[in-house]
C-alpha positions as CSV (number, residue, x, y, z in Angstrom):
1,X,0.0,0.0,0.0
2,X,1.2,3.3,-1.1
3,X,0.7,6.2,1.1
4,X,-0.2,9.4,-0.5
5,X,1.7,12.6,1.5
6,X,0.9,15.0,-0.4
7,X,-3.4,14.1,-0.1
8,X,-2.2,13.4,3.3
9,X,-0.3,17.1,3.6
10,X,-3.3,18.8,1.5
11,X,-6.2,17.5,3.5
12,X,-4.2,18.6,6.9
13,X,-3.9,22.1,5.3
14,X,-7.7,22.5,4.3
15,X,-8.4,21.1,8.0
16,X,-5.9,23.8,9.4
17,X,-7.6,26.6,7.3
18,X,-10.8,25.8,7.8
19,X,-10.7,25.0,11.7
20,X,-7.8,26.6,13.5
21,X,-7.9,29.9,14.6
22,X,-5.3,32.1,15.8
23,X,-5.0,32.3,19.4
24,X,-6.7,35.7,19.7
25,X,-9.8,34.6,18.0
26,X,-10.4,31.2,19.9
27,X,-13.4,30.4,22.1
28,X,-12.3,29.3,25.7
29,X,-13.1,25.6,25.9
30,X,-16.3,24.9,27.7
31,X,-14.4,21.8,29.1
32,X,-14.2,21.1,32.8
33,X,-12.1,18.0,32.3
34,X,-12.3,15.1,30.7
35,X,-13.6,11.9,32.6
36,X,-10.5,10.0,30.8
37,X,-8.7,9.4,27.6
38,X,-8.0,5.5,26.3
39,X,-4.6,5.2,24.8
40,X,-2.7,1.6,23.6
41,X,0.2,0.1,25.5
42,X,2.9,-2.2,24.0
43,X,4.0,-3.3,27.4
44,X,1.4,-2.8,30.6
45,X,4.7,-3.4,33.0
46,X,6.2,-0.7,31.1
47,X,3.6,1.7,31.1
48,X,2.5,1.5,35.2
49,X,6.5,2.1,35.8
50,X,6.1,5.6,34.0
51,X,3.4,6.7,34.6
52,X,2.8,5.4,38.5
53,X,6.2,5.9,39.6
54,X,8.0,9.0,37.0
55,X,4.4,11.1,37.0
56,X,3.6,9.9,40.1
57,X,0.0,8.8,38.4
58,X,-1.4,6.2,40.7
59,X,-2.8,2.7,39.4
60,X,-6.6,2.9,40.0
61,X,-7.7,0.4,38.4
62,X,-6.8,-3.4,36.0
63,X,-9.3,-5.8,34.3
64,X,-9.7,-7.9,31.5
65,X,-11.1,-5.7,28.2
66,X,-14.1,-7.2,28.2
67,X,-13.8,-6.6,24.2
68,X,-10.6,-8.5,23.7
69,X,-10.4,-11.7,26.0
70,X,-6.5,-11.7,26.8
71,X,-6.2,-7.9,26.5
72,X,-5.5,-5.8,29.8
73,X,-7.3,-2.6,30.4
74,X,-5.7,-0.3,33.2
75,X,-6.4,3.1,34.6
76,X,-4.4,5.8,36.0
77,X,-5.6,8.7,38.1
78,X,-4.4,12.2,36.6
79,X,-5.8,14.3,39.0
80,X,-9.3,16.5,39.5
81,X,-11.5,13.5,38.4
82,X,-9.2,12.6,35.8
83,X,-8.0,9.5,34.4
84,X,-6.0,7.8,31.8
85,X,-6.8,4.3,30.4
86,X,-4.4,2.4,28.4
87,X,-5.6,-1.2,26.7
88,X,-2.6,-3.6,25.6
89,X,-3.1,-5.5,22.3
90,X,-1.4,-8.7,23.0
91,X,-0.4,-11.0,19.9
């Protein structure tokens, strides 16, 4: 499969003019966190070692992914109701 970089570079262009704004003009974000973000992990050891004990992000919580018998689904708290979820894809 050939990938195209110059669609690839157009389309990000017509995305960048059409949606991003200059700071100045932006709308604040009506955000007041976000509940958490699910990210993949190549190696769950790995990943609890940085981020529980470099960023200090404590393990909250580890189970099966109920969508991938085998896979491991892991949470870390981030802070004001915060969390970030990893899944590992083994195989």
């Amino acid at each position: 499969m050939t990938i195209d970089l110059e669609a690839l570079a157009a389309d990000r262009g017509r995305i960048v003019a059409t949606y991003l704004r200059d700071k100045p003009a932006r709308s604040p974000s009506s955000a007041r966190g976000v509940h958490h973000v699910a990210l993949i992990s190549a190696d769950v050891e790995r990943t609890v070692r940085f981020y529980q004990d470099v960023l200090e992000f404590p393990l909250t919580e580890v189970f099966e992914n109920r969508d991938l018998p085998g896979s491991t689904h892991f949470f870390f708290d981030c802070g004001h109701g915060n969390a970030i979820a990893f899944f590992d894809l083994p195989g």
